[in-house]
GUTOR-648024 format. One record per atom (N, C-alpha, C): residue in three letters; x, y, z. Coordinates in steps of 0.2 Angstrom, whole numbers, padded with zeros to 4 digits, always signed. Atoms other than C-alpha are relative to their C-alpha. Layout:
# residues N
ALAXYZ
...
This chain:
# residues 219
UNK+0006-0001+0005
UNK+0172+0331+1200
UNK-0003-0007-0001
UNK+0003+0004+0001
UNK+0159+0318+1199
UNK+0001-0003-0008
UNK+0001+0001+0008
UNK+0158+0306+1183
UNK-0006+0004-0004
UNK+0006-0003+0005
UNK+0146+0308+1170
UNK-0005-0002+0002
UNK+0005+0004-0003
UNK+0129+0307+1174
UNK-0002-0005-0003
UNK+0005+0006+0003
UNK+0118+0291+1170
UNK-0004+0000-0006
UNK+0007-0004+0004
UNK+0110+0292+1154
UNK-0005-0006+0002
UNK+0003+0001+0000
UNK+0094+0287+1156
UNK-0002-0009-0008
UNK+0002+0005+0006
UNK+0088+0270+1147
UNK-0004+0001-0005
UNK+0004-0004+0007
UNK+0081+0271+1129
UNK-0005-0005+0001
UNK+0006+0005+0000
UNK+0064+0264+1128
UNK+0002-0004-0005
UNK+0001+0005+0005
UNK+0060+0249+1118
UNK-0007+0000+0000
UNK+0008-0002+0002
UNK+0042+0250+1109
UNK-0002+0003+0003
UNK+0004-0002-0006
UNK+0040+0262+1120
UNK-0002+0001+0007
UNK-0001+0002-0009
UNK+0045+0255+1137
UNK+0005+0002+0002
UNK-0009+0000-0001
UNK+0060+0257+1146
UNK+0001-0004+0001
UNK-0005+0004-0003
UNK+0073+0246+1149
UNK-0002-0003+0006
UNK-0001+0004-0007
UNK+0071+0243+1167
UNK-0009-0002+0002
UNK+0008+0003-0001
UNK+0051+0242+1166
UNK-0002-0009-0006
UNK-0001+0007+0005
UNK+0056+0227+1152
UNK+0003-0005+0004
UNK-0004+0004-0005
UNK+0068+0220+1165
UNK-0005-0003+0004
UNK+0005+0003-0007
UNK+0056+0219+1178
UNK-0005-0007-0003
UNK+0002+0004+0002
UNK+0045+0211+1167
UNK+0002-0008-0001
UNK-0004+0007-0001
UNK+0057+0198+1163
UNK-0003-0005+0005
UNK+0000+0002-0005
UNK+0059+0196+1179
UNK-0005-0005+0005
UNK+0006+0004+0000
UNK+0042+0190+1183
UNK-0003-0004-0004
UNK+0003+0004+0006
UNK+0038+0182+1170
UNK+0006-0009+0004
UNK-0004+0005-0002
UNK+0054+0169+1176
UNK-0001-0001+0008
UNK+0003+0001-0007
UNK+0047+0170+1195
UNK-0007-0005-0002
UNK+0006+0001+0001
UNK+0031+0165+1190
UNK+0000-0007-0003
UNK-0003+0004+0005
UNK+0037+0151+1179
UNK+0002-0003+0005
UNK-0002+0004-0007
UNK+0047+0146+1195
UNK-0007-0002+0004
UNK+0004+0002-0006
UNK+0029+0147+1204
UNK-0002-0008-0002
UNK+0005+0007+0001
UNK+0022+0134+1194
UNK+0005-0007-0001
UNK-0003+0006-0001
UNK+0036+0123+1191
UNK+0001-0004+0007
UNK-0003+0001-0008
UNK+0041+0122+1209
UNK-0005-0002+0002
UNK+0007+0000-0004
UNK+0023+0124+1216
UNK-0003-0005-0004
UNK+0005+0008+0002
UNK+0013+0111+1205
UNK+0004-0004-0007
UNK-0005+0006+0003
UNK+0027+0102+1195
UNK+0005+0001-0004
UNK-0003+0004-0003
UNK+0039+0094+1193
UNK+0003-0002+0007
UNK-0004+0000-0008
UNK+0046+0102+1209
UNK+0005+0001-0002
UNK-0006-0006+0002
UNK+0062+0113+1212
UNK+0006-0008+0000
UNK-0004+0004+0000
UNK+0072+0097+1214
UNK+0002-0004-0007
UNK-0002+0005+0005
UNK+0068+0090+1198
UNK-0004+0005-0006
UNK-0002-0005+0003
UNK+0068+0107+1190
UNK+0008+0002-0005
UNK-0006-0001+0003
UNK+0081+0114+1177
UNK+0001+0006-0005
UNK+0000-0007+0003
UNK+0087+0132+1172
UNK-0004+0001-0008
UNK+0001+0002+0004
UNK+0084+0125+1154
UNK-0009+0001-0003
UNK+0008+0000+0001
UNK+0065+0120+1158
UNK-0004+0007+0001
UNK+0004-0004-0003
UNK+0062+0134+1169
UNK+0001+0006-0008
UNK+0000-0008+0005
UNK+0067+0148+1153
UNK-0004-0001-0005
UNK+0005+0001+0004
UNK+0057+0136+1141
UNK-0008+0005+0003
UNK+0005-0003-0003
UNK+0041+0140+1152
UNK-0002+0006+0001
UNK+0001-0009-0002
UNK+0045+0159+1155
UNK+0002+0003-0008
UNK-0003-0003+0005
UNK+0050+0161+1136
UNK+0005+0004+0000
UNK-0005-0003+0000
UNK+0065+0166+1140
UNK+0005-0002-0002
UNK-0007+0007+0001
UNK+0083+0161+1137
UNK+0004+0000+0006
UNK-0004+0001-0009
UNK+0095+0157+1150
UNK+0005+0006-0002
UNK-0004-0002+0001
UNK+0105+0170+1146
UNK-0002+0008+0005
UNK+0005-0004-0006
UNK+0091+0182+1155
UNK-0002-0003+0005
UNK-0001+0003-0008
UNK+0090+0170+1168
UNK+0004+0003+0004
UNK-0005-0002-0003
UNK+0107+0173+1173
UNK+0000+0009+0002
UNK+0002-0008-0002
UNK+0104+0192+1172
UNK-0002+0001+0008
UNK+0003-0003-0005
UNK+0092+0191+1186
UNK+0001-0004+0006
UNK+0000+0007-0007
UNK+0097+0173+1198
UNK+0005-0003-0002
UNK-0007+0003+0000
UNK+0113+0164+1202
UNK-0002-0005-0003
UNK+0003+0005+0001
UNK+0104+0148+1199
UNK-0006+0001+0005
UNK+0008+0001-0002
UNK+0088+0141+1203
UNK+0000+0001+0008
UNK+0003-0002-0007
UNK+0089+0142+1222
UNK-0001+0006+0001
UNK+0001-0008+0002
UNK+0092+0162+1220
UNK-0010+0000+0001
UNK+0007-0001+0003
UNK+0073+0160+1212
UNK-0003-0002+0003
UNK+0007+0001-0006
UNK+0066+0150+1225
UNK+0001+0002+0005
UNK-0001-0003-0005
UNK+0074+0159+1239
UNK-0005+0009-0001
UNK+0005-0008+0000
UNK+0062+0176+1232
UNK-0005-0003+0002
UNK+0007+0002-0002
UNK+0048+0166+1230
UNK-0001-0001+0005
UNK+0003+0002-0008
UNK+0047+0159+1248
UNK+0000+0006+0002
UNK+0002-0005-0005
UNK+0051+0176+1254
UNK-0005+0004+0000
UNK+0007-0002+0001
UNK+0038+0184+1245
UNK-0009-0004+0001
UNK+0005+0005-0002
UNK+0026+0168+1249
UNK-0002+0004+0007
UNK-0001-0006-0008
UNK+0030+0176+1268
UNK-0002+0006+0000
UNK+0003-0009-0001
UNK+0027+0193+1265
UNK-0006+0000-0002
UNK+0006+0000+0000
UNK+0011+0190+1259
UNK-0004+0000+0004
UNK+0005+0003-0007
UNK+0006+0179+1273
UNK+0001+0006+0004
UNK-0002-0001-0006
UNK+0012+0188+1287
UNK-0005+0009-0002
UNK+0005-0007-0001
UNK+0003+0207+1279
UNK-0007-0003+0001
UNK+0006+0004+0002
UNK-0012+0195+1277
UNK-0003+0002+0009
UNK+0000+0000-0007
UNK-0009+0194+1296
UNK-0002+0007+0006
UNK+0001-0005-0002
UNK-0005+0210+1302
UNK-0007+0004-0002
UNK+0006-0002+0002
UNK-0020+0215+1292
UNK-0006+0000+0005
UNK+0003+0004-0004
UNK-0031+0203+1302
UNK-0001+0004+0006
UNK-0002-0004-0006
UNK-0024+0210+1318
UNK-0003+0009+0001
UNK+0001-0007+0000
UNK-0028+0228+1314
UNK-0008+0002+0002
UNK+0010+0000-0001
UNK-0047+0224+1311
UNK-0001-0002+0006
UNK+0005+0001-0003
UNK-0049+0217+1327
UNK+0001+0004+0007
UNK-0004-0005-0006
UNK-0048+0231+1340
UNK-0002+0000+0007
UNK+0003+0001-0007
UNK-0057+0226+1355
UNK-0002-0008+0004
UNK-0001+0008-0003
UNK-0054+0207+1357
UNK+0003+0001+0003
UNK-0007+0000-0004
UNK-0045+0200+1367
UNK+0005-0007-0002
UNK-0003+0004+0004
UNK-0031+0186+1364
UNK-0002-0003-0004
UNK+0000+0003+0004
UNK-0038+0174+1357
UNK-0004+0002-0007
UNK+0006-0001+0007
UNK-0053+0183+1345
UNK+0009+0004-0004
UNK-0005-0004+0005
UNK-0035+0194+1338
UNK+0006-0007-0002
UNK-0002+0006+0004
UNK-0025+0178+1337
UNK-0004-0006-0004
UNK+0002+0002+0003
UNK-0038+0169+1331
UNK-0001+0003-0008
UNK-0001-0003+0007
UNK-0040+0181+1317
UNK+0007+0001-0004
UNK-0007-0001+0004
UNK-0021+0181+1313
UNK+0001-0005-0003
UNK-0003+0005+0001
UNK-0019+0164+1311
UNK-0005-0003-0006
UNK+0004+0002+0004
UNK-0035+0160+1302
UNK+0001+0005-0004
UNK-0002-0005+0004
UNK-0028+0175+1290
UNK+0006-0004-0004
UNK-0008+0005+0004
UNK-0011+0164+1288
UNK-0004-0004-0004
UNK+0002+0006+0002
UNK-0020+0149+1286
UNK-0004+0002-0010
UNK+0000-0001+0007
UNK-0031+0156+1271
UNK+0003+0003-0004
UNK-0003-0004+0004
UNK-0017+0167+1264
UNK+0003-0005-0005
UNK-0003+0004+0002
UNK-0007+0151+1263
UNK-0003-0006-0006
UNK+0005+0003+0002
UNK-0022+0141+1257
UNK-0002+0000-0008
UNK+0003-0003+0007
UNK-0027+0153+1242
UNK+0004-0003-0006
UNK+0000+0002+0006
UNK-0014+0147+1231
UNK+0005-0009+0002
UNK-0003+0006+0001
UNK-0008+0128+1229
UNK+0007-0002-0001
UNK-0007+0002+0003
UNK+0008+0129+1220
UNK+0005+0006+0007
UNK-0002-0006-0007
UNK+0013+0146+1238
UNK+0001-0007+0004
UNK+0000+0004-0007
UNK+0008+0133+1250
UNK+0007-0005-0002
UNK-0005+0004+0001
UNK+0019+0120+1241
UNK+0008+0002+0003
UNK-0006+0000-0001
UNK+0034+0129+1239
UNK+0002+0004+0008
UNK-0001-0001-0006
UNK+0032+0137+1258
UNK+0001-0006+0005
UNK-0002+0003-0007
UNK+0031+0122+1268
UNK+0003-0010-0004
UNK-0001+0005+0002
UNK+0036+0108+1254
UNK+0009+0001-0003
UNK-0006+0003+0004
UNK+0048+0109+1242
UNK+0007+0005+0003
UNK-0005-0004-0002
UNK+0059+0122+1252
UNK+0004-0002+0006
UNK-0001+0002-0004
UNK+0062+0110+1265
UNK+0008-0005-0002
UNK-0007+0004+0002
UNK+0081+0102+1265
UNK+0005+0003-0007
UNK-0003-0001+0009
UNK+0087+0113+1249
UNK+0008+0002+0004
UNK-0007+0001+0001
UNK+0102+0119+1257
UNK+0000+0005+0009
UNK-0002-0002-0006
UNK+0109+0128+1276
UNK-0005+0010-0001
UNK+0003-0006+0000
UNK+0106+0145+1268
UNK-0008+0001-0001
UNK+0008-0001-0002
UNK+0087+0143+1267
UNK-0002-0003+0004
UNK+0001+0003-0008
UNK+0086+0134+1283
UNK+0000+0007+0002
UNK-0003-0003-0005
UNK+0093+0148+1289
UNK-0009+0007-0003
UNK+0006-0003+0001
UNK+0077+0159+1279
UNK-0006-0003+0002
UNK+0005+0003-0003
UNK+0066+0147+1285
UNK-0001+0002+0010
UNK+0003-0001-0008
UNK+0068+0151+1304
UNK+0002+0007+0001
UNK+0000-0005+0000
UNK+0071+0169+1300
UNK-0009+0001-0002
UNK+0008+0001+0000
UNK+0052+0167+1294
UNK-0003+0001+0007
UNK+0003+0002-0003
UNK+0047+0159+1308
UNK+0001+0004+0007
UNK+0000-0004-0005
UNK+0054+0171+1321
UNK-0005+0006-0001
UNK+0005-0007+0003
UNK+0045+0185+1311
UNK-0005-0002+0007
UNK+0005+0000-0002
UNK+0031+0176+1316
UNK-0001-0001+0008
UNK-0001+0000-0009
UNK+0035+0171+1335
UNK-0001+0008+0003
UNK+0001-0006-0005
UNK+0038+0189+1339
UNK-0007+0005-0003
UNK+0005-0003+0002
UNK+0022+0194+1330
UNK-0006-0001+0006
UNK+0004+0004-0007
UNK+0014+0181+1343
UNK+0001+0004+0007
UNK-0001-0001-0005
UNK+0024+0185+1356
UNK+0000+0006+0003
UNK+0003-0004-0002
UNK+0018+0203+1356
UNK-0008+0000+0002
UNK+0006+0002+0001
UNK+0000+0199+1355
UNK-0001-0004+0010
UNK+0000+0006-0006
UNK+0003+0186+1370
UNK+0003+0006+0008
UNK-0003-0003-0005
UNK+0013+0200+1380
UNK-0008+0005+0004
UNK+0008-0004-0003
UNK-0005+0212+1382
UNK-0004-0004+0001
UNK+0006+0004-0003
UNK-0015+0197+1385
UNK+0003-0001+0006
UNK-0001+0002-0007
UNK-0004+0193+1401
UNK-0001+0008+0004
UNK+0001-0003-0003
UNK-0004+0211+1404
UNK-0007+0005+0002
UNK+0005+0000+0000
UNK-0022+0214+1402
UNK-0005-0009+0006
UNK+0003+0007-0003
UNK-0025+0195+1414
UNK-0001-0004-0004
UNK+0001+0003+0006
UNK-0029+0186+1400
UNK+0000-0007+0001
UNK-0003+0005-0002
UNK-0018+0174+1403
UNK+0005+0001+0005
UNK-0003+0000-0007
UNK-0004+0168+1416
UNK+0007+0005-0005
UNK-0005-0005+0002
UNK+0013+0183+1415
UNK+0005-0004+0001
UNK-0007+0003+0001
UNK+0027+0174+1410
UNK+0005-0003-0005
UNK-0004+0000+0006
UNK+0040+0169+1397
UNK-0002-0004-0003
UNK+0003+0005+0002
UNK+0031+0163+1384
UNK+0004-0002-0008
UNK-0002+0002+0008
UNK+0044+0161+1369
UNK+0001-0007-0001
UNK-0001+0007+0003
UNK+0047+0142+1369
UNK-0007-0002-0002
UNK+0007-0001+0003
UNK+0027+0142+1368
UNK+0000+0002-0005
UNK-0002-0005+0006
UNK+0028+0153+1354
UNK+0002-0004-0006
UNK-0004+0006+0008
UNK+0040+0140+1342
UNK-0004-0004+0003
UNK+0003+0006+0002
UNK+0030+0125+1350
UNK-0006+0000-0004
UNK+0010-0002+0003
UNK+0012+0133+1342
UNK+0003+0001-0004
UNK-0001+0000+0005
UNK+0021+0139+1328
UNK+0003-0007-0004
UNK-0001+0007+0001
UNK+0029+0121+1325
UNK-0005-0005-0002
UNK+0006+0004+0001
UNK+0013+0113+1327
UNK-0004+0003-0007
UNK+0003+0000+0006
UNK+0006+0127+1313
UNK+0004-0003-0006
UNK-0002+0003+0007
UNK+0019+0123+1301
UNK+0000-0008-0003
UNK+0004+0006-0001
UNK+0017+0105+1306
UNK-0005-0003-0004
UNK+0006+0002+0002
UNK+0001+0103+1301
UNK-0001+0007-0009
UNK+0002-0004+0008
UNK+0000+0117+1285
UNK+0005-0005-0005
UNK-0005+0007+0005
UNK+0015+0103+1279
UNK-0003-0005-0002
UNK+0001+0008+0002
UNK+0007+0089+1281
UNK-0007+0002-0004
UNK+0007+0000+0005
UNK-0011+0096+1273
UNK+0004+0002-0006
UNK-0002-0003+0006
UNK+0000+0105+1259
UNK+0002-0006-0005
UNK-0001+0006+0001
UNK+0008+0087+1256
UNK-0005-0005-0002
UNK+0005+0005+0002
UNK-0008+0079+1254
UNK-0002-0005+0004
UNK+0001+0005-0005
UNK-0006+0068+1269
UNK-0007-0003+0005
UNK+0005-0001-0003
UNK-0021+0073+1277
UNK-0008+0002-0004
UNK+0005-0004+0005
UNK-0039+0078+1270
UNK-0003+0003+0005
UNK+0004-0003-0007
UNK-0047+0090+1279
UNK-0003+0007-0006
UNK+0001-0006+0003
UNK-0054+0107+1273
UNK+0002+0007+0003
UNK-0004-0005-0003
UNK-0047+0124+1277
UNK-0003+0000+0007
UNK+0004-0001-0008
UNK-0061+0128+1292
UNK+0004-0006+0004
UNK-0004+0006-0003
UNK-0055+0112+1299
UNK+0007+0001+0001
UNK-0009-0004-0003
UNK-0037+0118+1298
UNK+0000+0005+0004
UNK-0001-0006-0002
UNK-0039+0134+1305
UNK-0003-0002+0008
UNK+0002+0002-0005
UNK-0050+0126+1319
UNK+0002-0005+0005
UNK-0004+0005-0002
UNK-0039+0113+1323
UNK+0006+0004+0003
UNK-0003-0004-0001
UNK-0025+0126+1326
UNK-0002+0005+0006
UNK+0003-0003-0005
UNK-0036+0136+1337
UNK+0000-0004+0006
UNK-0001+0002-0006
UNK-0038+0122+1348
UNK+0008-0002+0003
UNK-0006-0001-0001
UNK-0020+0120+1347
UNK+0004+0004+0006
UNK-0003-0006-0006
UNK-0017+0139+1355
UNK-0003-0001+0004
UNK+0005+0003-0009
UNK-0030+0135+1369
UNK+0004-0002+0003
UNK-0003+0006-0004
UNK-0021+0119+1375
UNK+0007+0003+0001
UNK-0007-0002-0001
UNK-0004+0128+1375
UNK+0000+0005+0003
UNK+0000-0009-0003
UNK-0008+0147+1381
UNK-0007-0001+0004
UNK+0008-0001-0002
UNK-0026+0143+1387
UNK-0005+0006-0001
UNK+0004-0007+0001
UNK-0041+0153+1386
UNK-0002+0006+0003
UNK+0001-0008-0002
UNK-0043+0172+1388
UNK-0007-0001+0007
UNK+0006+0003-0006
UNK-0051+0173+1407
UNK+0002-0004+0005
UNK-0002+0003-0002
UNK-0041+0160+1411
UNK+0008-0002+0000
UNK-0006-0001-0001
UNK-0023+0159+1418
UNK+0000-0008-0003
UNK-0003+0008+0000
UNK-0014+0139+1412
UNK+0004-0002+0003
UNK-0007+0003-0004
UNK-0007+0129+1422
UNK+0007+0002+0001
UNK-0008-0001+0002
UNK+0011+0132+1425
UNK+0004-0008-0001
């Protein structure tokens, strides 16, 4: 015989329980976005400040995150899921290009997804950089996503002529390298440029690596 069922959580003013949780729970994300993303930075962050910020106490922190990395390991991967639907989206619209008009719409999708918010881009391609093994290890699970998103794209342009029929995943991380590359050093502030210009500068990127639709590249 089975236990007892589950009772059901008792509202509070009206709400339930777990639709209060959640909210916590964004509230204490959200609170992570801006600390992390436009200051102090997750480094020089503290469970402490972060519960000030979310009006919380640490006692509901702990409810929802081991610690602070727990918190920035969501964010980054909801930073990703964002981009990456941003992407597939792109790709949907464009149905009779060919490689480059559908990767140029992906990545120029990326580029502005990333773009839209200041404190996203930071903690996507800044402060998440050297936090520990375990987020290294989400950071090139990330960036595979995106390889094998390429690397289907890249397969119907070789089998369409496009370009030349051959293994193109080392290409694949060298262009994706180069996008994070450069999305780091403009998110960093190192560079001044305007998004068109990023997203254009990227495009001559994929040309020089994969060549243009039409035309095989050298081997």
């Amino acid at each position: 015989m089975s236990g007892a069922a589950k009772r059901p959580s008792r509202p509070y003013a009206g709400r339930p329980a777990e639709e209060r949780r959640a909210e916590r729970r964004r509230r204490l994300l959200d609170a992570g976005l801006e600390l992390f993303g436009a200051g102090p930075g997750y480094r020089a962050s503290s469970v402490p400040a972060l519960c000030a910020r979310a009006d919380l106490s640490t006692r509901q922190f702990y409810e929802e995150f081991r610690n602070l990395e727990d918190l920035l390991t969501v964010l980054y991967r909801e930073s990703h899921r964002g981009v990456e639907e941003a992407m597939v989206a792109a790709l949907a619209e464009v149905t009779d290009g060919g490689a480059l008009e559908r990767v140029a719409a992906a990545f120029r999708a990326c580029a502005s997804a990333v773009a839209a918010d200041p404190r996203t881009m930071r903690i996507m391609f800044v402060e998440i950089v050297g936090v520990s093994p375990d987020l290294e290890r989400h950071r090139l699970e990330a960036r595979t996503r995106w390889a094998d998103l390429l690397l289907a794209e890249l397969s119907v342009a070789a089998e369409r002529g496009e370009i030349a029929a051959r293994d193109y995943r080392l290409a694949a991380f060298a262009f994706l390298g180069a996008v994070n590359g450069l999305l780091h050093t403009w998110s960093a502030g190192a560079v001044e440029a305007t998004l068109d210009q990023i997203q254009d500068e990227l495009m001559r990127i994929f040309l020089q690596i994969f060549g243009s639709p039409g035309r095989a590249p050298d081997a």
